[in-house]
ZAGU-901441 format. One line per field, with one value per residue (C-alpha): residue number from 0; residue in three letters; chain; x, y, z. Coordinates in steps of 0.02 Angstrom, whole numbers. Example, Ala and Ser with C-alpha at 12.3 -4.5 7.8 and 13.67 -1.06 7.14 Angstrom:
<nodes>
voba = c(0/1)
padren = c(Ala/Ser)
torvex = c(A/A)
c1 = c(615/684)
c2 = c(-225/-53)
c3 = c(390/357)
</nodes>
This chain:
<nodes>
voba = c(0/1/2/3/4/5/6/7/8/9/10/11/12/13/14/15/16/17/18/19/20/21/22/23/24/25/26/27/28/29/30/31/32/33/34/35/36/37/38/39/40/41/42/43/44/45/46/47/48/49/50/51/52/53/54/55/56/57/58/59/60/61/62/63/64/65/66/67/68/69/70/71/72/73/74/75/76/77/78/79/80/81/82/83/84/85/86/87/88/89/90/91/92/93/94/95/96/97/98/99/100/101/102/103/104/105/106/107/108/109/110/111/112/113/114/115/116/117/118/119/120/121/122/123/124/125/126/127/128/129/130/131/132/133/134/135/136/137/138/139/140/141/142/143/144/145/146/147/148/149/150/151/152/153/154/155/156/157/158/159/160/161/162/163/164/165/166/167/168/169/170/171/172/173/174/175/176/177/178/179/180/181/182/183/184/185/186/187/188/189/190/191/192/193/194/195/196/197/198/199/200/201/202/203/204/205/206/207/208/209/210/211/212/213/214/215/216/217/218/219/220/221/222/223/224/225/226/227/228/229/230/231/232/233/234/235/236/237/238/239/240/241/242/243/244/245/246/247/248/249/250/251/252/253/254/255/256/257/258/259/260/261/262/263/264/265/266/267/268/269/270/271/272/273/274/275/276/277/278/279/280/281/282/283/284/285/286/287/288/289/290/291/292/293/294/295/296/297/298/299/300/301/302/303/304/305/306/307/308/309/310/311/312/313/314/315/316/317/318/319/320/321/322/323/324/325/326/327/328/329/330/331/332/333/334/335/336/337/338/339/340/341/342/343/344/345/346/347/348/349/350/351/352/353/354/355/356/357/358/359/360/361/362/363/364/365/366/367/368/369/370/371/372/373/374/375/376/377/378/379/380/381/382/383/384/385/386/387/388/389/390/391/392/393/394/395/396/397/398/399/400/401/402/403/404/405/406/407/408/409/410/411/412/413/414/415/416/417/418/419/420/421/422/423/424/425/426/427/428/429/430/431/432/433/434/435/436/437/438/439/440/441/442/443/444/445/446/447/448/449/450/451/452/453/454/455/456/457/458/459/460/461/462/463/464/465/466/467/468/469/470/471/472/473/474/475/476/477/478/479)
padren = c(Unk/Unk/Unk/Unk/Unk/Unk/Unk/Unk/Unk/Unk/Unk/Unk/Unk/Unk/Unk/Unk/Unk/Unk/Unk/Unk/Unk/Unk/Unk/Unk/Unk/Unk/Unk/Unk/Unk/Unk/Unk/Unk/Unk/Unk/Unk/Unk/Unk/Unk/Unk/Unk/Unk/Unk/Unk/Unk/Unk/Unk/Unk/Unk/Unk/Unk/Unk/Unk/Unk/Unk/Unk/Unk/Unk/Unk/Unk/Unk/Unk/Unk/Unk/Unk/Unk/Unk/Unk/Unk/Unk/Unk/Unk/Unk/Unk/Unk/Unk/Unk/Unk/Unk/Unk/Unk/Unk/Unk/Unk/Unk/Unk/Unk/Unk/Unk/Unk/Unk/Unk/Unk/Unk/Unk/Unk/Unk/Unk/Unk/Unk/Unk/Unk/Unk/Unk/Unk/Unk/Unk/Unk/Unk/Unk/Unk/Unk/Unk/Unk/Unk/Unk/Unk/Unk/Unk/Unk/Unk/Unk/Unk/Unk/Unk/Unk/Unk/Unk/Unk/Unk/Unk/Unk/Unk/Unk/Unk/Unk/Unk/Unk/Unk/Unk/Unk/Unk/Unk/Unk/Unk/Unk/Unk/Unk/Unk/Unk/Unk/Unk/Unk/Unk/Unk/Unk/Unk/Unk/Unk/Unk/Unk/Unk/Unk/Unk/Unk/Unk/Unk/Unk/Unk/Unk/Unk/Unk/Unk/Unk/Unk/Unk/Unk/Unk/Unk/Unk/Unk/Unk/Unk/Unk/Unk/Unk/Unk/Unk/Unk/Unk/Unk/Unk/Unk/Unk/Unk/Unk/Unk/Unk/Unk/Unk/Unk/Unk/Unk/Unk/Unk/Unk/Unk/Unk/Unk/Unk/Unk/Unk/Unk/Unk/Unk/Unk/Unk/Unk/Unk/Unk/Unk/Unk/Unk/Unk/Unk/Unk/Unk/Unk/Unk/Unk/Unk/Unk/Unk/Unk/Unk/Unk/Unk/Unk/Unk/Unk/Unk/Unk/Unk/Unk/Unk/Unk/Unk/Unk/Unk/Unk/Unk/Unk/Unk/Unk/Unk/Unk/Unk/Unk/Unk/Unk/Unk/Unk/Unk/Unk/Unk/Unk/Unk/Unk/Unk/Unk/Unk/Unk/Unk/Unk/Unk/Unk/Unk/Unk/Unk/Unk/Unk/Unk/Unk/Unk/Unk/Unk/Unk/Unk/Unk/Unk/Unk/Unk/Unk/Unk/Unk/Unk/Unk/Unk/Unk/Unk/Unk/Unk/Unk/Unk/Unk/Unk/Unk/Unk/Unk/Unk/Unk/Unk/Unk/Unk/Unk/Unk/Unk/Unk/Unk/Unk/Unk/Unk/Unk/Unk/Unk/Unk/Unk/Unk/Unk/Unk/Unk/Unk/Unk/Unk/Unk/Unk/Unk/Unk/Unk/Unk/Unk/Unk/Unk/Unk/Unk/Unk/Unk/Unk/Unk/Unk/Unk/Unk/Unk/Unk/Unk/Unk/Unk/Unk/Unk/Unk/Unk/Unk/Unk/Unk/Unk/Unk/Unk/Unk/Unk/Unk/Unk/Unk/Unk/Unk/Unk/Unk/Unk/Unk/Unk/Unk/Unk/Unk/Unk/Unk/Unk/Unk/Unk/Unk/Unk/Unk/Unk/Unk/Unk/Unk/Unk/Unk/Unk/Unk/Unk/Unk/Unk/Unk/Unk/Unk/Unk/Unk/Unk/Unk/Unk/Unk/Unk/Unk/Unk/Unk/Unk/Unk/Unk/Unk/Unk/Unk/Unk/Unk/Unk/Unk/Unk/Unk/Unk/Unk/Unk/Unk/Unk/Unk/Unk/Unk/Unk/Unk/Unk/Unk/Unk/Unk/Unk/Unk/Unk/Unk/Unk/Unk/Unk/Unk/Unk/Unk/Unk/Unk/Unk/Unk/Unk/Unk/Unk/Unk/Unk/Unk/Unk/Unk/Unk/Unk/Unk/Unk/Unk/Unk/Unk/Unk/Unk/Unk/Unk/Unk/Unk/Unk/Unk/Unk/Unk/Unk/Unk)
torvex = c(A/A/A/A/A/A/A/A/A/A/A/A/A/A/A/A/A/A/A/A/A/A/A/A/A/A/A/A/A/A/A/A/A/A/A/A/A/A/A/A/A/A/A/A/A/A/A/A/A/A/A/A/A/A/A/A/A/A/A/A/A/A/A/A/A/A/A/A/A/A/A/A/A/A/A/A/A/A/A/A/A/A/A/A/A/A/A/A/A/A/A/A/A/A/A/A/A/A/A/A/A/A/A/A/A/A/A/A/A/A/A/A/A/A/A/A/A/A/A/A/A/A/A/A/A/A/A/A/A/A/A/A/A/A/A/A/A/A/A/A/A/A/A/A/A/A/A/A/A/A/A/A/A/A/A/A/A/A/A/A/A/A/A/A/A/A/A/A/A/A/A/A/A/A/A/A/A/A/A/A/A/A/A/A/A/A/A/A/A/A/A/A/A/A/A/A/A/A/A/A/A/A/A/A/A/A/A/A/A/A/A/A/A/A/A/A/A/A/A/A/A/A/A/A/A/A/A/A/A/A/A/A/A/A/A/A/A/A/A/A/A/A/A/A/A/A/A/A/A/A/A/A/A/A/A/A/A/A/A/A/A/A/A/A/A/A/A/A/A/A/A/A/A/A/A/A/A/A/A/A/A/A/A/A/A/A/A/A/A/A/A/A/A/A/A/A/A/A/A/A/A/A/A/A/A/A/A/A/A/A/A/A/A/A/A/A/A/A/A/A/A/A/A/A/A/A/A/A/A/A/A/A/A/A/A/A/A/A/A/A/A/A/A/A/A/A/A/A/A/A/A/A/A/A/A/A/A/A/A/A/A/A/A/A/A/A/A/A/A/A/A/A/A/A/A/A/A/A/A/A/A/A/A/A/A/A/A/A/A/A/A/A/A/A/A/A/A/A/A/A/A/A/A/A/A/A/A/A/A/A/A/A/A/A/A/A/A/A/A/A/A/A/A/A/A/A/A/A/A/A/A/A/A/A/A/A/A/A/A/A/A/A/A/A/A/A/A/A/A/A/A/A/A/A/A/A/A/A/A/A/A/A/A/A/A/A/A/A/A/A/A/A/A/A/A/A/A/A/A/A)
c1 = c(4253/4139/4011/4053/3973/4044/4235/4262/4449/4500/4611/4723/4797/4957/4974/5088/5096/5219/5342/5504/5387/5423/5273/5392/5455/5290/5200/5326/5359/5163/5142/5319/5241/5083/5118/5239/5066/5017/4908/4902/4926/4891/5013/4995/5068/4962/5065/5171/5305/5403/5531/5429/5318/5477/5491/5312/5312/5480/5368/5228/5276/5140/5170/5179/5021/5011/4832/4851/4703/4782/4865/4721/4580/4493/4352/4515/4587/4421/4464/4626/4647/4488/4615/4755/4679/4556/4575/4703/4667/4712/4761/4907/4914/5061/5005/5099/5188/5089/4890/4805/4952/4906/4934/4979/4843/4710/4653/4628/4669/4798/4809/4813/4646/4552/4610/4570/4392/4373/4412/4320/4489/4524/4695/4833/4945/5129/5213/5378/5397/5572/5561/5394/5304/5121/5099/5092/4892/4886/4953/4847/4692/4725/4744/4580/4471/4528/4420/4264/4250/4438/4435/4589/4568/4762/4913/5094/5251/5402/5586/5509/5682/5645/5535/5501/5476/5342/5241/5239/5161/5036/4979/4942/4855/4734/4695/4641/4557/4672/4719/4912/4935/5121/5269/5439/5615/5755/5826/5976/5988/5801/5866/5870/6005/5944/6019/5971/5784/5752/5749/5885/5766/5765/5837/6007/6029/5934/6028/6028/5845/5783/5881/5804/5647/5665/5713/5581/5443/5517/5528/5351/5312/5382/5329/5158/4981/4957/4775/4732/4766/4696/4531/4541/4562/4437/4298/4315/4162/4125/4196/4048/4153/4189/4373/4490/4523/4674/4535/4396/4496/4538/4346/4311/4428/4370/4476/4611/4652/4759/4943/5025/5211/5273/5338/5274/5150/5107/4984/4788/4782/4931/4847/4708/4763/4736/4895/4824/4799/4981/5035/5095/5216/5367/5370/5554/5522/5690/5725/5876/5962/5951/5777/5672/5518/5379/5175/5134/4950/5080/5118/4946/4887/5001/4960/4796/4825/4887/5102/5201/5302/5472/5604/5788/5919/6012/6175/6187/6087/6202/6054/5871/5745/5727/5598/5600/5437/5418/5535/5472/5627/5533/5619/5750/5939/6038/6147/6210/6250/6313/6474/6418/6261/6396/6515/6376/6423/6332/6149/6177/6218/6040/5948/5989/5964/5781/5747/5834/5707/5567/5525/5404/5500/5417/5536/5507/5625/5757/5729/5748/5934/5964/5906/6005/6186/6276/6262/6381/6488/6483/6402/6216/6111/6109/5959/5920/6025/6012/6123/6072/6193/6150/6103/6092/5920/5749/5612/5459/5268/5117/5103/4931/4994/4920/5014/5074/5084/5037/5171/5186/5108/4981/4874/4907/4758/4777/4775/4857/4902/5080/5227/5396/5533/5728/5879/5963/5927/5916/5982/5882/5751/5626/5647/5595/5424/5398/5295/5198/5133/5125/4965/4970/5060/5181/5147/5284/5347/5452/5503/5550/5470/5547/5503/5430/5509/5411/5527/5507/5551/5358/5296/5117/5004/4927/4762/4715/4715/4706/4732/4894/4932/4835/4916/5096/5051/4970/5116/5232/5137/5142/5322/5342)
c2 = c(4662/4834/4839/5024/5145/5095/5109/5251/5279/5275/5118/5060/4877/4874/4715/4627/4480/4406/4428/4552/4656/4823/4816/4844/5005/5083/5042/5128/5256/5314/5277/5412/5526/5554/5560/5717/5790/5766/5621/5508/5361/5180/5042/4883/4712/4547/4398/4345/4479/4564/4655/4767/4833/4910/5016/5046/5112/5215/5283/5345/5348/5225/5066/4935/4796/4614/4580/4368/4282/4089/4136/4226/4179/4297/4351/4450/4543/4669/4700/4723/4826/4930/4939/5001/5124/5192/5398/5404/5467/5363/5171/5070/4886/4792/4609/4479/4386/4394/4435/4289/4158/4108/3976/3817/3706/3812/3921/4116/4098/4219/4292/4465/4461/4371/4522/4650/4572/4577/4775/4794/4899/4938/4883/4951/4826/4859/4784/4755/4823/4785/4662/4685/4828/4774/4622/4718/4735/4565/4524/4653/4583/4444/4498/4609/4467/4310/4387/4467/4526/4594/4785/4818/5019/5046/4997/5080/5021/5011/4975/5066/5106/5251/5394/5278/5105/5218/5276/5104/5046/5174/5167/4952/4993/5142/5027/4881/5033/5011/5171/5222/5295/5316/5263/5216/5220/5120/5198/5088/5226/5182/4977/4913/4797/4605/4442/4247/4313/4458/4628/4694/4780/4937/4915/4861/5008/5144/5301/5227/5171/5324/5417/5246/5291/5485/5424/5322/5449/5579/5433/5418/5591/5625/5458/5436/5516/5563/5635/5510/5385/5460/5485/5316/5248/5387/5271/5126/5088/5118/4958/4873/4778/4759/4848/4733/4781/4673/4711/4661/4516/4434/4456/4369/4246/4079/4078/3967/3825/3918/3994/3860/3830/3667/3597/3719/3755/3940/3924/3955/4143/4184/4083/4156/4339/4469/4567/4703/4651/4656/4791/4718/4596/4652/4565/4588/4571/4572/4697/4775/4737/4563/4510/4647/4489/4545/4589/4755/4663/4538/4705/4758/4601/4574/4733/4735/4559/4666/4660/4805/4782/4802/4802/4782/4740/4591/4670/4791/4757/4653/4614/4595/4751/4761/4639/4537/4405/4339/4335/4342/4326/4329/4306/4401/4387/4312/4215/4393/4445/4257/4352/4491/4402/4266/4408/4467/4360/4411/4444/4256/4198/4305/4244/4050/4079/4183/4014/3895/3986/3919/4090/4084/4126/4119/4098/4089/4071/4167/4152/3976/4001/4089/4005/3845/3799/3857/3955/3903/3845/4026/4006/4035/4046/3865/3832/3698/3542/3592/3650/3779/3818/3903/3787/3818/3759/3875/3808/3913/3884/3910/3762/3705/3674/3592/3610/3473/3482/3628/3772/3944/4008/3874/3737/3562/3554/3742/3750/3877/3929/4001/4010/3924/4044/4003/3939/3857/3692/3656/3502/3385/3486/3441/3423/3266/3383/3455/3621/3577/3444/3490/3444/3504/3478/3359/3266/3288/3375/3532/3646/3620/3642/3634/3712/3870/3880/3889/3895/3849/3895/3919/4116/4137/4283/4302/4397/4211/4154/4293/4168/4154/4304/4317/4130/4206/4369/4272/4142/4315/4378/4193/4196/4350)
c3 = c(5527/5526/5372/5333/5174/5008/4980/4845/4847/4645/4619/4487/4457/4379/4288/4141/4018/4118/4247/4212/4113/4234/4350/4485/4391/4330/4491/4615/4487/4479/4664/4697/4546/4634/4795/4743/4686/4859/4852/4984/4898/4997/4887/4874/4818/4746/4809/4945/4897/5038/4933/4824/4968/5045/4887/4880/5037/5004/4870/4960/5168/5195/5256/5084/5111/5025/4942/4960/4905/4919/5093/5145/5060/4915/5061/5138/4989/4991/5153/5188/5044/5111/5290/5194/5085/5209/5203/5051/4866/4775/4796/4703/4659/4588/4527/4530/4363/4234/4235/4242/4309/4508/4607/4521/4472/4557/4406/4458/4617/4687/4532/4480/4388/4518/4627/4496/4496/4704/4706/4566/4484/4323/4247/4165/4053/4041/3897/3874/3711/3676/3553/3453/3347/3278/3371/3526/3458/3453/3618/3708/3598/3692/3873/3847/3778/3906/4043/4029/4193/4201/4134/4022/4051/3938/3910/3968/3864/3931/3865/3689/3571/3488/3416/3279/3381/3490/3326/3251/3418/3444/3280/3299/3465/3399/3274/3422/3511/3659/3759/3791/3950/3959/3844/3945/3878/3919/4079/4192/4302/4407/4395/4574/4589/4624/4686/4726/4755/4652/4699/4850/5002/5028/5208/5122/5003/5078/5005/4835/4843/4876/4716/4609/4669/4650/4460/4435/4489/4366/4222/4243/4240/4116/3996/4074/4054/4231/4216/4116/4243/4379/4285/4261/4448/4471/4363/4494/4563/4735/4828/4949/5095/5270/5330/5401/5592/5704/5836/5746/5674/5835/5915/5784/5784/5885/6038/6063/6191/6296/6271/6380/6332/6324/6490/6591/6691/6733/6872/6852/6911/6761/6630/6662/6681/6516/6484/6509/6684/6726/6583/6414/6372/6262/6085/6012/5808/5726/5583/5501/5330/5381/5430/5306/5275/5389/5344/5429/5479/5589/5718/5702/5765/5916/5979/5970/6052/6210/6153/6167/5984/5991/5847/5863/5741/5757/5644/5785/5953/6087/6195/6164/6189/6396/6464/6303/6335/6171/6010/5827/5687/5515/5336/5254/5209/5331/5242/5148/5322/5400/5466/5539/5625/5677/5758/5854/6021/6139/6049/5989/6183/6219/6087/6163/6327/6297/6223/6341/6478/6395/6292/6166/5980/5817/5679/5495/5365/5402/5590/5564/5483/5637/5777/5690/5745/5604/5422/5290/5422/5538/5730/5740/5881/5929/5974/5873/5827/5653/5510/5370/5215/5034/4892/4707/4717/4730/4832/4787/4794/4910/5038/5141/5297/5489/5636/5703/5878/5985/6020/6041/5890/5849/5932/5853/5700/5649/5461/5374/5202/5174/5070/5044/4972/5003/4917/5057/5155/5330/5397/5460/5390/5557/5723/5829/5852/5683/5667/5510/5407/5244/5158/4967/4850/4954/5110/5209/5397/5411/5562/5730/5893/6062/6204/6167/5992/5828/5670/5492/5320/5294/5286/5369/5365/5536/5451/5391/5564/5695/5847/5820/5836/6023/6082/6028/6144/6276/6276/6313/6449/6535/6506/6581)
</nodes>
């Protein structure tokens, strides 16, 4: 990373006493709002979350970025958010449940205020209002006080009932010296529609999406103190850290034992050859209404790894992008979509055989639901001897992870941090070479690898550990 002057780009953190508070709502809305003013706004998301971002960057036509401190440790968030927000006015962060909840057992960590207190950002608390009239004072008191080092700069209430609810309020929080920056009525029309888990992406409802987010943008408009916020961003301090560069990230990075796929052996001279000795490998990332899960930093990082990035859509596409060398199928829906992705004959035959050769696939997640034989009983890829179907159970939390043997994406002994997020169950739920072992809070295995095939239900970010990132792109240009 390149030490560069201060960061002064105003910044706001848009926080809330828990989750289902409206975060989602007020942050898209003032990200939409002021990027009509023609701001260039840079959003962002504290968390793992891969849904919001999509409307966040519906809201602004920049790309929506992830600010992880568990999955990529708090000496990342500074900079990635510095990568993001580079050249823009003004810079948006939704937090993640409430302010100060974060990983379990781990204190701050990955929480909203511990990423506050890295950008050095001032927040603004939105309250559900709903249910409450004085003791709003009380609970903002609260929020304020906990933290020292966390600036409460106001407070925006949403879901207030009436003229008279709104008075009764305002009046409690002038009397706790707490600023109100906006005041939000009930309003179903900007609701996105959500499912099994949470919000549906924009990718699946795109016409609608955009009027929600045209909706919201004029709800907060019209209900919030737009100066006032921006004056407030405006009194962030000037930001001192390095920006985050894929480039950067992967000289950094301590090179890797070399990209050799399982059972093969590519020869000395091809091992040893850059790609961009022989032109650069195509990496075919999956995308469409049914595989939305994927961290912009991911592309960033292959390219500058010496891929040529290459998206198709597995609802549509009957063959892989020409000269397909490597495969990456990241999270998403595909169990919404089990039929169509099941009809799809011949990308399924394409997808098998790619692996069959020996090419190198990284699957999380969804990927994993695909590459397996079947999904609730409908044809998958079949390329592993595995089963997935839907379950009424959530499996949710940040996981510590090693890999356990080497493969495409990682050499065996690469620790990562990631993220478990599904309500359906593969079966067995590891293959006779398992991709990780699982080191907090469980000890177990998960994931399957064979041949050149990562896939797991666990969701990486590649900005933790850039050499994966460069084995996955050097793996494609061997296969090739």
């Amino acid at each position: 990373m390149v030490k560069p002057h201060p960061l002064a780009v105003p910044r706001l953190v848009i926080a809330a006493p828990s989750s289902g508070s409206g975060k989602t709502t007020v942050a898209t809305g003032l990200m939409a709002a002021f990027a009509g003013r023609g701001l260039a706004v840079s959003p962002h998301k504290a968390g793992p979350d891969y849904i919001d971002p999509g409307y966040h960057a519906l809201a602004t036509g920049r790309p929506g970025r992830n600010l992880d401190a568990f999955m990529c440790g708090p000496e990342l968030v500074g900079p990635l958010f510095a990568h993001g927000a580079a050249g823009c006015d003004l810079a948006v962060v939704e937090g993640v449940m409430g302010l100060y909840d974060g990983a379990a057992g781990r204190g701050e960590l990955a929480s909203t205020a511990q990423v506050a207190k890295l950008l050095r950002a001032p927040v603004v608390l939105v309250v559900d209002a709903s249910s409450q009239s004085r003791s709003v004072a009380a609970l903002v008191h609260g929020f304020a006080s906990f933290d020292p080092q966390v600036r409460l700069g106001g407070v925006i209430l949403n879901k207030v009932g009436s003229d008279r609810h709104e008075a009764m309020l305002r009046e409690a929080l002038e009397e706790a010296g707490m600023p109100v920056l906006g005041v939000l009525r009930r309003a179903p029309q900007v609701e996105a529609p959500s499912r099994h888990l949470g919000l549906v992406p924009v990718a699946e409802r795109r016409a609608d999406a955009v009027a929600s987010v045209a909706a919201l943008a004029e709800q907060v408009r019209a209900g919030c103190d737009l100066e006032a916020l921006l004056a407030l961003a405006r009194s962030a301090p000037p930001l001192d850290c390095a920006v985050w560069s894929a480039e950067q990230a992967l000289a950094d990075a301590q090179a890797p034992a070399e990209a050799q796929l399982p059972g093969r052996d590519a020869g000395p001279a091809a091992a040893a050859a850059p790609a961009s000795a022989v032109g650069r490998p195509v990496v075919a990332v999956a995308g469409g209404a049914a595989f939305t899960f994927s961290y912009a930093e991911h592309a960033e990082l292959l390219t500058a790894a010496g891929a040529e990035v290459v998206p198709f859509d597995p609802l549509r596409d009957e063959a892989l992008p020409e000269h397909t060398a490597g495969l990456v199928v990241g999270g998403g829906f595909p169990e919404v979509y089990a039929p169509e992705l099941s009809a799809n004959e011949p990308l399924r035959k394409a997808v098998a055989d790619f692996a069959a050769a020996g090419g190198p696939v990284a699957a999380e997640c969804a990927g994993l639901l695909y590459l397996a034989r079947s999904l609730d009983g409908k044809p998958m890829c079949g390329v592993l001897d595995a089963d997935a179907r839907m379950s009424q159970r959530l499996t949710l939390g940040y996981r510590e992870a090693v890999a356990v043997s080497d493969s495409s994406l990682a050499a065996a002994g690469t620790r990562l941090r990631g993220h478990e997020f599904h309500r359906t169950v593969v079966e067995p739920g590891a293959g006779a070479t398992p991709a990780w072992g699982f080191t907090h809070p469980e000890r177990r295995v998960e994931g399957f690898v064979r041949q050149g095939v990562h896939a797991s239900y666990l969701h990486t970010h590649w900005a933790a550990e850039p050499s994966v990132a460069r084995r996955f792109a050097a793996a494609a240009a061997t296969h090739r």
